[in-house]
C-alpha positions, 0 to 999 in steps of 0.5 A: 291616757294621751290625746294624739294631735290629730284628736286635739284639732278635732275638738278645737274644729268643733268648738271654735270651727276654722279660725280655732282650728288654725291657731291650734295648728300653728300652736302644734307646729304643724304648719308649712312655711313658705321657704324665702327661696321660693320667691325666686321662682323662675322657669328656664329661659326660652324653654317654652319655644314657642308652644301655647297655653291657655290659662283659665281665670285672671285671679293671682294663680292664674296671673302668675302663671302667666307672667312666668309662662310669658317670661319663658317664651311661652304663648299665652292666653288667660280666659277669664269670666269677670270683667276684672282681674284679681279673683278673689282679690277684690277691691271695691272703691268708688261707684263699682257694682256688687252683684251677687247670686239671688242677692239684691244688686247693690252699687259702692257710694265710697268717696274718692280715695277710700276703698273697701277690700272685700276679699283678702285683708293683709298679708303675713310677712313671711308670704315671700311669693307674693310679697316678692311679686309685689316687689318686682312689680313696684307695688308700694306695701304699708303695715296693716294694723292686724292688732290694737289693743284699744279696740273692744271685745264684746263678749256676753252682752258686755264689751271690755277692752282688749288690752284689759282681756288680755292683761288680766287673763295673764293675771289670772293665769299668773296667780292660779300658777303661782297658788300651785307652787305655793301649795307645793302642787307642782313639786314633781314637775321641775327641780326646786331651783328652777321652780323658784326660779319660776315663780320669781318670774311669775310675780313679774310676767303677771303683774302678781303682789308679794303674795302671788296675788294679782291685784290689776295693773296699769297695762290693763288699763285706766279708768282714770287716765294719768294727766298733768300736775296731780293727776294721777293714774287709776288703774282699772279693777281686774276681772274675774276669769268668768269675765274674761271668759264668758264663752268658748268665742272670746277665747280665740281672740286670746291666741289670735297672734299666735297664729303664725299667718296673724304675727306681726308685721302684718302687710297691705298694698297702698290703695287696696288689695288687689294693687298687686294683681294688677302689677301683675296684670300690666306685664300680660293684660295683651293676653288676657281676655276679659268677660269670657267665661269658660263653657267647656274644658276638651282634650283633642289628643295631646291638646286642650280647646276650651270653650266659650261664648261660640267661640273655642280657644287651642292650646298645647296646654291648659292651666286651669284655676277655676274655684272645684265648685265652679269647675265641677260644672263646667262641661269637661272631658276629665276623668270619673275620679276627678269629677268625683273628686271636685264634687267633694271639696268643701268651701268657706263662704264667708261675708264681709259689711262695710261702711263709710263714716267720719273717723269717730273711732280714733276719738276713743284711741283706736287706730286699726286693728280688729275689734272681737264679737260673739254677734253674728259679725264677729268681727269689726276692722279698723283702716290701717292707714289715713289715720287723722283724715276726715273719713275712712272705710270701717269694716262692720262684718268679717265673718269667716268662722272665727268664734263658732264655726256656725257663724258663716251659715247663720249669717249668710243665711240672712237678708243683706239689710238684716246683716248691716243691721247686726253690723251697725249694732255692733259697731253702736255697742263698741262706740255709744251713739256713733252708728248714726255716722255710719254711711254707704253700707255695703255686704258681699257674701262669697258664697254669692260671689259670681265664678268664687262662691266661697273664697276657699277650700276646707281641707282636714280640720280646716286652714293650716292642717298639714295633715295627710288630705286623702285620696280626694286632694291627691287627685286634684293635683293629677293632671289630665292629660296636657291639663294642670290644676292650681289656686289656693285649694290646691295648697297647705296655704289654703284661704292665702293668696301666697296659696295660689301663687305657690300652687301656680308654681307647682303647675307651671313645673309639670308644664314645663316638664311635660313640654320637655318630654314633648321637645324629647320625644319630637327630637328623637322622632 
């Protein structure tokens, strides 16, 4: 019996939701890289003559393309709702304000320099788009820490470290490989020689004895660490596989890094997230409208006029970024099947706690990376830099489906005193007795989130599926009529900023081409 790719990403959804199934795409090579080239991304020089645009939302799609419309000879106006830019971007410092849809209004107590990104927290190196953003606007990066193998995993109400869960899962692999060969199980599978020849390799890549046995060793760890003089290490005793293993969630963290978006080197901006959308901002902020949410979207013959607040803004053509949830219920013109088609997306809501605190975790070798759960906060997340200073910003919850794919509803659903509550015992069981340090808490649930509602769209089995998208996904990307549609939904590099700048990309080329087919035909005339 053969199982088709497709049925394999099924069961992974199933069993681990969205995190679970994007590792099996990038493991199944089903993934679409964004090419260098695209970084270059550049529309013909004056080639807008003159005609305007209007773009709705400030978030990385709609920055974009205003930057590129601008640079074309384009006039532009960018409507957006909030009284900030960058969307889903979001960073939060200082004494900002977090209001949320039926949630209770809270205020950020950070001290001066430290921040929270509540949205997107790193970068993969090979996002050229928007590093290449990054670079042209001079906004310094640093490494984001997305793995540290002295963190915990705390799994089945017992936490081990992450090095010794994923050493003496080698191990165990190791040692059951090796039985087979010993026991001339895997004869039929490869040539004498080269099983040899693997099994050789087997006692050096998993830390196997002269018997095929693994034993432990000092890669997972020490429960005496080696000292001076006659101190001598004492490697920690190995767990069984049950341990390791306890449930379907402590499997994820095992392939976390393979995923092709978690690889190492993994990238921040210097002083938060959204430091590149404000790059981008600076080169158009003249064209952008603040506090202006959008109540109408209209098509007056060729032209667009959208609405908002009484007041009615005109354009050539309209780019439009809202997130399909918002859009949807927006007054509009479009088409029976593209209402239709809006209605049906799927979101992510996702949720993120964070807290204030000394920076006790360095005490016990942890700088950055990500700690594992089976709680309902999943994960905890490490600052990436400032390390030896006297505070920083600790990351409580990031709960987007990693482990269980129910993991999002279930937290959601909770108070916002309950979900810091679930956070700071997860940081207690992680680190005995420090909680206590734990100051200025502070939850944002996405799905809450005024003009987001969730930070993306769910297509197929989830982020990375590059599979066919259906009828629904093929009409979104249609224009209606001067209309173009762009964000990170509209992408195979959902959930990413790279998503939406990509996707702006895509939009600002039919643009383009519609102008010029305009230009044609007011030659010709």
């Amino acid at each position: 019996m053969t199982v088709s790719r497709r049925e394999v990403l099924l069961r992974v959804g199933e069993v681990g939701g969205a995190g679970a199934a994007l590792a099996a795409m990038q493991m199944l090579g089903l993934s679409i890289p964004t090419a260098a080239a695209a970084a270059d991304f550049t529309l013909p020089k004056s080639s807008g003559n003159g005609r305007s645009v209007v773009v709705l939302g400030a978030g990385i799609a709609g920055l974009v393309s205003a930057y590129e419309l601008q640079q074309a000879g384009y006039r532009v106006t960018v409507l957006e709702a909030r009284d900030r830019v960058g969307g889903r971007a979001w960073t939060i410092r200082g004494k900002d304000r977090v209001i949320q849809n039926d949630r209770p209004f809270q205020q950020a107590n950070f001290s001066d320099g430290m921040y929270f990104n509540a949205g997107p927290a790193r970068i993969p190196s090979w996002h050229h788009v928007i590093l290449g953003y990054a670079r042209r606007f001079n906004v310094p990066l640093e490494t984001f820490i997305n793995s540290h193998h002295a963190t915990g995993w705390d799994f089945d109400g017992k936490v081990h470290s992450g090095r010794q869960m994923i050493y003496d899962l080698r191990g165990r692999m190791g040692e059951l490989l090796a039985k087979a060969i010993d026991q001339n199980a895997l004869n039929a599978a490869m040539p004498k020689d080269e099983l040899d020849a693997f099994r050789q390799f087997l006692g050096f890549y998993a830390f196997l004895d002269e018997k095929g046995v693994y034993r432990g060793n000092a890669s997972s760890g020490y429960t005496q660490w080696p000292g001076g003089y006659t101190i001598e290490g004492k490697a920690i005793d190995p767990l069984t596989l049950k341990e390791i293993l306890p449930s379907r969630g402590a499997a994820f963290p095992q392939i976390f890094e393979s995923i092709i978006d978690m690889q190492p080197t993994m990238l921040q901006p210097v002083g938060g997230m959204d430091r590149i959308a404000h790059g981008i901002y600076e080169q158009v902020k003249t064209n952008v409208r603040l506090n202006t949410p959008v109540t109408g979207i209209r098509r007056i013959g060729d032209r667009v006029r959208v609405e908002h607040g009484g007041q009615a803004t005109e354009a050539d053509f309209a780019i439009v970024t809202l997130p399909p949830t918002l859009l949807e219920r927006i007054p509009n013109d479009f088409s029976a099947a593209k209402k239709a088609a809006l209605k049906k997306v799927v979101i992510l809501r996702s949720a993120k706690v964070a807290f204030e605190a000394p920076r006790f975790w360095e005490a016990d070798g942890v700088y950055g990376g990500l700690a594992w759960t089976d709680r309902l906060n999943e994960n905890v997340l490490y600052p990436s830099s400032g390390h030896h200073g006297a505070r920083g910003v600790i990351v409580g919850a990031y709960v987007a489906g990693w482990t269980h794919e129910n993991t999002p509803e279930a937290f959601t659903k909770l108070p916002i005193a309950e979900q810091i509550r679930i956070s700071r015992e997860s940081i207690e069981a992680l680190h005995p007795g420090k909680s206590k340090l734990l100051e200025s808490p502070l939850a944002v649930n996405w799905g809450q989130v005024p003009y987001s509602e969730g930070v993306g769209a769910l297509w197929g089995n989830g982020p990375g599926d590059s599979g066919p998208r259906g009828d629904g996904y093929a009409e979104l990307l249609r224009p209606e009529g001067p209309i173009v549609f762009a964000g990170e939904h509209l992408s195979y590099l959902g959930l990413w900023q790279e998503g939406s700048a990509v996707s702006a990309h895509e939009a600002l080329k039919l643009v383009q081409s519609m102008a010029a087919e305009r230009a044609g035909k007011a030659a010709a005339a």
